[in-house]
LOMIVEX-201885 format. One record per residue (C-alpha): x, y, z. Coordinates in pm, 1 decimal. Example, Ala and Ser with C-alpha at 12.3 -4.5 7.8 and 13.67 -1.06 7.14 Angstrom:
<recs>
<rec <1230.0, -450.0, 780.0>>
<rec <1367.0, -106.0, 714.0>>
</recs>
This chain:
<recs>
<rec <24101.0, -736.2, 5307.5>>
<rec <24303.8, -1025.9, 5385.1>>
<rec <24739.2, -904.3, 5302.3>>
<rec <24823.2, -1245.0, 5128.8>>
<rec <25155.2, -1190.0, 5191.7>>
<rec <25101.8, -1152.6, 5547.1>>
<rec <24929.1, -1441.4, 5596.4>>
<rec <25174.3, -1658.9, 5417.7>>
<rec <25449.9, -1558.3, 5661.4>>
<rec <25176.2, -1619.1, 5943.5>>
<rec <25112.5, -1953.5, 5818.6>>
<rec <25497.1, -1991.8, 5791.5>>
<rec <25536.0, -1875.7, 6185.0>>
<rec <25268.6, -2041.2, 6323.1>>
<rec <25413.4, -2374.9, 6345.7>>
<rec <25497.2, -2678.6, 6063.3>>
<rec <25264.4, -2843.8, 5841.5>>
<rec <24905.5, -2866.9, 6033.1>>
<rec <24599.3, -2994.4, 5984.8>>
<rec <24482.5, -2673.4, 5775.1>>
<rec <24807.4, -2607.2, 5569.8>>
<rec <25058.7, -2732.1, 5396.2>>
<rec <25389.6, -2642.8, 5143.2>>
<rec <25508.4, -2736.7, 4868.2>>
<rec <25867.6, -2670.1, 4661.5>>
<rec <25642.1, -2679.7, 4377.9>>
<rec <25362.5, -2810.4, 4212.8>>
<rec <25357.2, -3090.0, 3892.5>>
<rec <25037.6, -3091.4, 3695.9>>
<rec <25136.3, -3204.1, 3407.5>>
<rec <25199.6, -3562.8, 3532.0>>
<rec <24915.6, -3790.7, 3681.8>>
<rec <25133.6, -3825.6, 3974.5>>
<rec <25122.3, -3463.8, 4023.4>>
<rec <24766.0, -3421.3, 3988.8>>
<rec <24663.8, -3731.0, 4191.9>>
<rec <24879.8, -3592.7, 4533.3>>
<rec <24764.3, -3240.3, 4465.4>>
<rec <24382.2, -3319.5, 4427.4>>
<rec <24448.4, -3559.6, 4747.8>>
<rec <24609.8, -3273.6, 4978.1>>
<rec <24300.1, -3050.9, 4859.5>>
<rec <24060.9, -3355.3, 4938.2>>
<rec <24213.0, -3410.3, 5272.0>>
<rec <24253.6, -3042.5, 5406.7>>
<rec <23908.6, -2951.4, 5272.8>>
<rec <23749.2, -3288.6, 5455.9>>
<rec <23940.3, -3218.8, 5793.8>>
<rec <23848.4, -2822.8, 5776.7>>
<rec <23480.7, -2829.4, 5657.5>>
<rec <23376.5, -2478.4, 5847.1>>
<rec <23742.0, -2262.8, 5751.1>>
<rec <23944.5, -2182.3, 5528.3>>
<rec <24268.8, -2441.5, 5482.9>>
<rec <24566.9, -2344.4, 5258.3>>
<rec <24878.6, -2487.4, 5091.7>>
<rec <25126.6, -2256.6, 5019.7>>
<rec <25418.0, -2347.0, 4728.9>>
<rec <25750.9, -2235.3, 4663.7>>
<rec <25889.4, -2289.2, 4999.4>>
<rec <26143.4, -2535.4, 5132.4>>
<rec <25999.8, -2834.4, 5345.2>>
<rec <26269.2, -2856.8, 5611.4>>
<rec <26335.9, -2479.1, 5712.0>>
<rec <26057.6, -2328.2, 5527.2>>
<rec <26306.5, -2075.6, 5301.2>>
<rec <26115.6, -1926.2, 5066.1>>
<rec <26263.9, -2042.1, 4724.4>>
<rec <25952.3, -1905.4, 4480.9>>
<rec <25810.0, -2074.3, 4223.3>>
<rec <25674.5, -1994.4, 3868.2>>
<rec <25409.7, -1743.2, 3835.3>>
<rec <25030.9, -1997.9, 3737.7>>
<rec <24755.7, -1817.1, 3609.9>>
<rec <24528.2, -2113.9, 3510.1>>
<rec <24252.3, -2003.4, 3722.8>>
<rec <24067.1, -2365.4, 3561.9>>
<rec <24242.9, -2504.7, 3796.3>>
<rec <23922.4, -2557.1, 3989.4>>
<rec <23826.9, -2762.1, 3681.9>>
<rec <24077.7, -3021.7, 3795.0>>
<rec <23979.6, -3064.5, 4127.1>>
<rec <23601.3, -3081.9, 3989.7>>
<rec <23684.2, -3368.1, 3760.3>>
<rec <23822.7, -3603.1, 4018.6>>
<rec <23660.8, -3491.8, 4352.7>>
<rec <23286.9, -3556.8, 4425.9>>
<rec <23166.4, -3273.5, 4649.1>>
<rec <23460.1, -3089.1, 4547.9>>
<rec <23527.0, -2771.9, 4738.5>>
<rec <23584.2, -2419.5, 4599.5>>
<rec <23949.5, -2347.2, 4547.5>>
<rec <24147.8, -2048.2, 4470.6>>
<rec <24508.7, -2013.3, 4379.1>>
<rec <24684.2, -1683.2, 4405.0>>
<rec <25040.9, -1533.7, 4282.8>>
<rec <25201.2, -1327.9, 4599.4>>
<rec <25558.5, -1158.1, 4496.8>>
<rec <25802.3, -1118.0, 4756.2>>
<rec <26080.2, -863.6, 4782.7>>
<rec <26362.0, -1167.2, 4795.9>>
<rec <26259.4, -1274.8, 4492.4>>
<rec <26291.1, -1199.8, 4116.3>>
<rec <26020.1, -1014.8, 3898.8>>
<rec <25924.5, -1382.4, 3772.4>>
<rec <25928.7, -1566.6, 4056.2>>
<rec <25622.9, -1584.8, 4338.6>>
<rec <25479.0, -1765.1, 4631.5>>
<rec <25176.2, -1986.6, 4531.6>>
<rec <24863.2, -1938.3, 4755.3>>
<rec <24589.6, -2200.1, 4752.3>>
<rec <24271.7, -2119.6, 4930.8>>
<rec <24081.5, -2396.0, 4973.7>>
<rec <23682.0, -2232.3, 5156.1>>
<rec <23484.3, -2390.7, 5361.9>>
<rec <23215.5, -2653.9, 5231.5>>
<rec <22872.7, -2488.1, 5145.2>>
<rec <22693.8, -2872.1, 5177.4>>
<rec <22853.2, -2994.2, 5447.1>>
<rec <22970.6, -3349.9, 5248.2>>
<rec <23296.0, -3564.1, 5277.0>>
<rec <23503.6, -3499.0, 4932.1>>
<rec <23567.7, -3826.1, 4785.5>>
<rec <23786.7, -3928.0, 4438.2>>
<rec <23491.7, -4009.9, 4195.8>>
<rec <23777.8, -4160.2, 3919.3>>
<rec <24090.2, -4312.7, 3983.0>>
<rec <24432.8, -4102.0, 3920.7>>
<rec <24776.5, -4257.6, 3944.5>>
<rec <24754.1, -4508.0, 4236.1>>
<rec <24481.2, -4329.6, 4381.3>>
<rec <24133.5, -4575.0, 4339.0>>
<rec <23795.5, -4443.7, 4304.2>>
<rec <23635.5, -4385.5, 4619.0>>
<rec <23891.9, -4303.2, 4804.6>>
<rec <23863.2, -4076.6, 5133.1>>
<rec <24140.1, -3863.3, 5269.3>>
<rec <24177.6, -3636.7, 5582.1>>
<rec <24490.5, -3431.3, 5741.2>>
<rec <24607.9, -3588.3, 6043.7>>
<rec <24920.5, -3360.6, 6132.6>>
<rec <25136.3, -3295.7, 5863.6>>
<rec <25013.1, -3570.4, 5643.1>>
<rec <24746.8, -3670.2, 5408.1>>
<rec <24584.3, -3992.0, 5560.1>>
<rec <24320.1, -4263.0, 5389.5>>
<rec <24013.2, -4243.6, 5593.7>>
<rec <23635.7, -4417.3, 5603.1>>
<rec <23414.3, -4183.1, 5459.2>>
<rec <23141.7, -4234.4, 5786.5>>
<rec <23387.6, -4078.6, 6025.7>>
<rec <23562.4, -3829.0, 5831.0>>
<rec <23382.9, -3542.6, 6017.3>>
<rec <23440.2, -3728.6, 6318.5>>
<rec <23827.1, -3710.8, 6310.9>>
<rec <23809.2, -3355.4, 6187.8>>
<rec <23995.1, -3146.0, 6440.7>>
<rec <23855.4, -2783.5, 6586.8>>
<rec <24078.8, -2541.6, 6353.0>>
<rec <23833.6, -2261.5, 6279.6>>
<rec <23920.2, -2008.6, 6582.6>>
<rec <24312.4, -2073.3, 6517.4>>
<rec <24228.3, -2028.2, 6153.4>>
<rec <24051.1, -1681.1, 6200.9>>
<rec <24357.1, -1578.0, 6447.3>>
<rec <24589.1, -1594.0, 6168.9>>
<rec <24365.3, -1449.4, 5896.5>>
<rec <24271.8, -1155.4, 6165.9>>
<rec <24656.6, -1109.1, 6242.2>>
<rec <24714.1, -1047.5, 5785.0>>
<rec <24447.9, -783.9, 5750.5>>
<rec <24588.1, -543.7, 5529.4>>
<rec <24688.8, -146.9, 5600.5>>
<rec <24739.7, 161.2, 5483.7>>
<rec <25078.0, 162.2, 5530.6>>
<rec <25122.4, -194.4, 5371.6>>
<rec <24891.0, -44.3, 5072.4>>
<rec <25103.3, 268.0, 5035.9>>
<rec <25430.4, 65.8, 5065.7>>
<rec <25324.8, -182.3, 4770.6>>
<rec <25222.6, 116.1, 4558.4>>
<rec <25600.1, 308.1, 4596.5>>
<rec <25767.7, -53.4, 4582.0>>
<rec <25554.4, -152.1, 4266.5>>
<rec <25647.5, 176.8, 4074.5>>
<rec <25979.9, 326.5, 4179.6>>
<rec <26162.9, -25.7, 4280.1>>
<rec <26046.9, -331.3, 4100.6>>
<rec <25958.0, -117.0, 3747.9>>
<rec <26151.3, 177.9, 3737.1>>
<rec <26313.8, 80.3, 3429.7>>
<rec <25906.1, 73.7, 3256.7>>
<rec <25635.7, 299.4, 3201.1>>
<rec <25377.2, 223.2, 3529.2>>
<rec <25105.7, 320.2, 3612.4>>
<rec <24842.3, 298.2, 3908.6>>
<rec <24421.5, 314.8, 3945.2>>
<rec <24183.5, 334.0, 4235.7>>
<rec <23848.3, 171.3, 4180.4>>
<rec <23582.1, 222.5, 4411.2>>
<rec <23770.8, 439.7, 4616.9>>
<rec <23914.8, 69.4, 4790.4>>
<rec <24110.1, -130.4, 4550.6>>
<rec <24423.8, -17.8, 4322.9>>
<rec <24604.6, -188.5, 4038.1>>
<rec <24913.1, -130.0, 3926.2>>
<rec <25036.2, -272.1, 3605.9>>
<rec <25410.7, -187.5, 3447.4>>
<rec <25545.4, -344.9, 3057.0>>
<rec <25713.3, -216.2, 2751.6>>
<rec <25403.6, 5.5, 2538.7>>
<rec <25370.5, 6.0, 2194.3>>
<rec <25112.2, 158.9, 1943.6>>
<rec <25005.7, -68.5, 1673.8>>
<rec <24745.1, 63.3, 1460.8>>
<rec <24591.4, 294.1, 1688.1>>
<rec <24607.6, 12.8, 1976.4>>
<rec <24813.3, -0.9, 2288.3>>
<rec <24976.7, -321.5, 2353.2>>
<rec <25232.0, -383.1, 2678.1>>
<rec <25493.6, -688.5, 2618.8>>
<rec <25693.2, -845.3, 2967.2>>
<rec <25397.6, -714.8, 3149.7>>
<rec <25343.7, -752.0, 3549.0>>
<rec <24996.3, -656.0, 3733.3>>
<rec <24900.5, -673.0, 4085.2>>
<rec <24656.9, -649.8, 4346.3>>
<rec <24850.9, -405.4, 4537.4>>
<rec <24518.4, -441.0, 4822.0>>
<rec <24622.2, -772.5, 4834.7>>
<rec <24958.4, -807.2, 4763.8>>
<rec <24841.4, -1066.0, 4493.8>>
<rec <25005.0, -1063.2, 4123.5>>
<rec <24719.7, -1102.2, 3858.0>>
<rec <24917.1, -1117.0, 3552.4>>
<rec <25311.3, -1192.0, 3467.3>>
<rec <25430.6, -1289.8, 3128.7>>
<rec <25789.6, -1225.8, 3037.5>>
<rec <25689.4, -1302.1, 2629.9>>
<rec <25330.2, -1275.6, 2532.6>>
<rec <25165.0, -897.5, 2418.7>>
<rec <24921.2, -803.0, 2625.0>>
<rec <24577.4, -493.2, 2585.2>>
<rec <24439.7, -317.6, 2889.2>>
<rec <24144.7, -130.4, 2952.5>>
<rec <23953.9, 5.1, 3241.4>>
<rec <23612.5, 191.1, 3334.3>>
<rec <23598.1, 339.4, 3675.1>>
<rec <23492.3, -22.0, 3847.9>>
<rec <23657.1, -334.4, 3588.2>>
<rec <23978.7, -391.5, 3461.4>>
<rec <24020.8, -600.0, 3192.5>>
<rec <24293.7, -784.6, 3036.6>>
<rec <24327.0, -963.5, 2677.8>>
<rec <24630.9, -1167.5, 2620.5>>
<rec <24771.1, -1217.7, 2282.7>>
<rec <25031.3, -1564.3, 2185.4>>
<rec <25296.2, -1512.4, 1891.3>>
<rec <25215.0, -1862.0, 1682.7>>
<rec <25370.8, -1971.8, 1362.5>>
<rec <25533.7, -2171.3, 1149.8>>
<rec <25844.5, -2147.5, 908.7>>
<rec <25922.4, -1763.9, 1046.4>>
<rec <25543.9, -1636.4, 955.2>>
<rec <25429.2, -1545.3, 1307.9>>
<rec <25094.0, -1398.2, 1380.9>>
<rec <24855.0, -1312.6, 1743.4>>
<rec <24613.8, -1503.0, 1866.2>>
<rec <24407.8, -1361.0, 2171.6>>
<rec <24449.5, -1665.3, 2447.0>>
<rec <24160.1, -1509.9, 2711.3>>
<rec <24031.7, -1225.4, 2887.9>>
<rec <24033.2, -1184.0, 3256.7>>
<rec <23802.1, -897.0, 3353.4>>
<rec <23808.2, -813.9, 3746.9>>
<rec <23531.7, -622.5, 3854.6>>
<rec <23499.6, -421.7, 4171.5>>
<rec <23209.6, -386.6, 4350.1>>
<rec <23149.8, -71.0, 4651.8>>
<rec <23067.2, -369.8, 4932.8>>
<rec <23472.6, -427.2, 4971.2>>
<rec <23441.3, -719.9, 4702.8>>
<rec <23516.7, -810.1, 4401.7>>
<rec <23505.6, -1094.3, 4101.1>>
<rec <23783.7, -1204.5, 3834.4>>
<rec <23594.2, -1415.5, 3535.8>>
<rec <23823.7, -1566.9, 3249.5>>
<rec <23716.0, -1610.5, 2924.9>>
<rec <23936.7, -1830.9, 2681.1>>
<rec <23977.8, -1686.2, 2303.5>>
<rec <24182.7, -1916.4, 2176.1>>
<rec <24173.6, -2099.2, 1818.9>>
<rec <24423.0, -2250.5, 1739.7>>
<rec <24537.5, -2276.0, 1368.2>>
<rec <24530.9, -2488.9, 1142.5>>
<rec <24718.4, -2611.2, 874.6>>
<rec <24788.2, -2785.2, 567.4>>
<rec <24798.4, -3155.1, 697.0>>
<rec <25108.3, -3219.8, 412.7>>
<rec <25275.9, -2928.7, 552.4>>
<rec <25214.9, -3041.3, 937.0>>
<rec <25369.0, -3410.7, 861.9>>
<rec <25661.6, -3259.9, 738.3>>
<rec <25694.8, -3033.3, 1011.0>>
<rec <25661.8, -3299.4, 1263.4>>
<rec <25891.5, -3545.6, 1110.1>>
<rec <26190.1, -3288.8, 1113.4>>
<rec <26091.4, -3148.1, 1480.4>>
<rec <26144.5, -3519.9, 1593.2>>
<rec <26452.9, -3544.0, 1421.7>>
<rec <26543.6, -3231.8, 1604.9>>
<rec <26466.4, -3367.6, 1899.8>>
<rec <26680.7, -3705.5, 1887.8>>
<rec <26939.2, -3453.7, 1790.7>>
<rec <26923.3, -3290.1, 2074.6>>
<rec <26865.9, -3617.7, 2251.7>>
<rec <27187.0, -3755.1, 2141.2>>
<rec <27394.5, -3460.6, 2192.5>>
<rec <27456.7, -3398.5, 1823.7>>
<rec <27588.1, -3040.3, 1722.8>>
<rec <27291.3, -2848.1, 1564.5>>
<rec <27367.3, -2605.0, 1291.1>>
<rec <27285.2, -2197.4, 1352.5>>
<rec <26935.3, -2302.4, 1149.6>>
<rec <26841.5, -2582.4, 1415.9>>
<rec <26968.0, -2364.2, 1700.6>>
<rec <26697.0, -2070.4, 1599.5>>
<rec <26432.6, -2402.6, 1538.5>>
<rec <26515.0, -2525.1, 1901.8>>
<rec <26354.7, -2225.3, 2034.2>>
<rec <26047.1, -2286.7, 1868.8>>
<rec <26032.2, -2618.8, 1927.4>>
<rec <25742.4, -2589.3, 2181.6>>
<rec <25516.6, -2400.0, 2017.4>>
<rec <25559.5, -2613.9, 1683.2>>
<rec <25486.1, -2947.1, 1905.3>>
<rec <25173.9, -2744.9, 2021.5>>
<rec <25088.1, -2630.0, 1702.0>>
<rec <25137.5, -3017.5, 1605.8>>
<rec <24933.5, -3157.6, 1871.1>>
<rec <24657.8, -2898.8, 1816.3>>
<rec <24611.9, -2974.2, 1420.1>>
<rec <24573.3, -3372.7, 1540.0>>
<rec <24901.4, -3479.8, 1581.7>>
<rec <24831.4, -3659.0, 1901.3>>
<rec <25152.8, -3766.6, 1981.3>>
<rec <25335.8, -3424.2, 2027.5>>
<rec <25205.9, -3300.3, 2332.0>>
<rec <25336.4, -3633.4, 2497.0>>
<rec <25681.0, -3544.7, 2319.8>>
<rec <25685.9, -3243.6, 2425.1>>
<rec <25646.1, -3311.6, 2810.4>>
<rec <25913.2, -3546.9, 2750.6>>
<rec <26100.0, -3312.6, 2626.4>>
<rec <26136.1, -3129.8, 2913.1>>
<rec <26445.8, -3222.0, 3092.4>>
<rec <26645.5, -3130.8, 2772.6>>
<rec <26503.2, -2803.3, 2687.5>>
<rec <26543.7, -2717.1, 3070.1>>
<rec <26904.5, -2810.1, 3035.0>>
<rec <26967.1, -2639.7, 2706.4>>
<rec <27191.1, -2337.5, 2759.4>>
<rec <26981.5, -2077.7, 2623.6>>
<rec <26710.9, -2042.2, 2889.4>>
<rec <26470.2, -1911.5, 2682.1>>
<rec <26410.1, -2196.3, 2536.2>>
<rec <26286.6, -2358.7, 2877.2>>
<rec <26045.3, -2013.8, 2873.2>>
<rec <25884.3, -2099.2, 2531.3>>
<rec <25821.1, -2467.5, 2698.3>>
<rec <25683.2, -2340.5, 2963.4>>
<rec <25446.5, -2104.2, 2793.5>>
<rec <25363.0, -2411.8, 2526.5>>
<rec <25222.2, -2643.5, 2824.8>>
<rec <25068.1, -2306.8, 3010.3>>
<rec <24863.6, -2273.0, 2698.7>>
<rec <24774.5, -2666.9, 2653.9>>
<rec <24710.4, -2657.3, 3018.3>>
<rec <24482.9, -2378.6, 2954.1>>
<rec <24296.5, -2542.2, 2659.6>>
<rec <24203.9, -2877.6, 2854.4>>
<rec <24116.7, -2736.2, 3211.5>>
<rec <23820.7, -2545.6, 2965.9>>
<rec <23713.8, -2858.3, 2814.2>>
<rec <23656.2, -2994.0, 3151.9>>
<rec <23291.5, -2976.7, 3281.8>>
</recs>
């Protein structure tokens, strides 16, 4: 098993930006400009490596390659993205890998993109942002090139040996096991209840969160869960309630969202990840979104809306807010969700432009609940994708 923390600081030492990675501060997919130059690195690095693995890693700094973090991203329909604007798109894979410099929420973002199974250029089948339909792209050096779809094979440089070196030079220990165990348990969660299991005598999780009992059921709130094998985080939330359970080769996971309106909350399952182990060294993680979102009266909604806008140019125009509107600010996300998922089409583009004031707005939990709005929205449309 590949040490994905390892081989980002491999990647990180072997020299700048190649021809089968690249790094990014961070990555912006809620904008079509974001999408359009992330699908086009994936495009180009998958077209000039069509035999190895390539990678882009995120949360590092471009010039001296500190590593900075970025949020933790669990939309594993991410894939779904990349399938809805690539023809002959490859098979991507993005991963959460904590490192000791940096807070419980913040990671390094791994994105694996694997070899091609058909052996065919990847080609924009729609247009995004300024990117037209048909469009080729390869790596050429450190950047992201148009090409002619004839030769892209042609220009594609020999990586796979220096490729394997570097994935050969992160295999993972016992020693780096053991170390992530005592790290996970008595370091990063010593102030939680944590816990640890083996499956098939290979892989272990830990997980670590606050435990309740409600109704017979144990739930874990500001959870964390990793991959110790693999140095990979599988699950981070900071808000949302989550359920475990395990049988001696799956682990499962069902997250719950707190949605409501007018200070009547309730949970809503949002998905189940189950990971199951297998004894050949592998294993498979399959998501399965629960979600349904309420709905409500449409009388009730209207009003809703209306006074979340006014809310909103409130905030806009720097006008004091009263101890009610503060508490309302707070929920302001999840009521433009709520909004936008009972047909109020407009909100969701509200709330994204919302964004640079609830980031600003002294109480940073307020820029959490945003944050968690759009993960869920994000959620919602990468599974209506085909």
């Amino acid at each position: 098993m590949i040490n994905k923390r390892l081989l980002i600081k491999n990647l990180l030492a072997h020299n700048d930006e190649s021809s089968f990675y690249d790094k990014k501060r961070q990555l912006n997919l809620h904008t079509k400009e974001g999408k359009g130059k992330f699908v086009k690195h994936i495009c180009a690095l998958s077209n000039s490596n069509p035999s190895n693995n390539s990678y882009i890693v995120v949360g590092v700094e471009d010039h001296d390659n500190e590593i900075t973090g970025t949020d933790f991203y669990d939309d594993s329909r991410i894939q779904n993205l990349v399938n809805a604007y690539l023809e002959n798109p490859p098979t991507i894979q993005y991963e959460n890998v904590p490192f000791p410099s940096l807070s419980k929420d913040k990671v390094i973002g791994l994105v694996t993109i694997h070899p091609k199974q058909n052996h065919k250029p990847s080609y924009f089948k729609k247009a995004v942002y300024t990117i037209p339909a048909g469009a080729v792209f390869v790596r050429r050096g450190s950047n992201s090139m148009p090409a002619e779809i004839e030769n892209v094979f042609d220009e594609s440089p020999a990586n796979a040996d220096v490729v394997a070196q570097i994935e050969n030079g992160s295999r993972n220990s016992i020693e780096h096991t053991l170390e992530g165990v005592m790290d996970f348990i008595t370091n990063r969660h010593k102030d939680m209840t944590a816990k640890y299991k083996v499956f098939q005598e290979l892989f272990i999780v830990c997980w670590a969160g606050n435990k309740k009992v409600v109704k017979g059921k144990t739930y874990f709130s500001r959870v964390d869960i990793e991959l110790i094998n693999e140095q990979v985080k599988l699950f981070y939330s900071a808000l949302d309630e989550v359920s475990i359970d395990y049988t001696d080769d799956s682990f499962s996971i069902t997250e719950y969202v707190a949605l409501g309106l007018n200070d009547k909350t309730s949970y809503y399952p949002l998905e189940e990840v189950s990971i199951r182990f297998k004894e050949n060294g592998y294993y498979n993680i399959e998501s399965t979104l629960l979600f349904e979102p309420p709905q409500f009266n449409r009388n009730v909604m209207h009003h809703i809306y209306n006074s979340t806008l006014v809310l909103l140019d409130k905030l806009q125009k720097g006008v004091p807010l009263s101890e009610r509107e503060e508490k309302d600010i707070y929920n302001l996300p999840s009521t433009l969700m709520i909004c936008y998922l009972n047909d109020f089409t407009d909100a969701k583009r509200r709330l994204i432009d919302a964004k640079p004031l609830l980031k600003a707005y002294p109480d940073a939990s307020v820029y959490v609940s945003f944050k968690e709005a759009m993960r869920i929205l994000r959620k919602m449309k990468y599974d209506r994708i085909d």
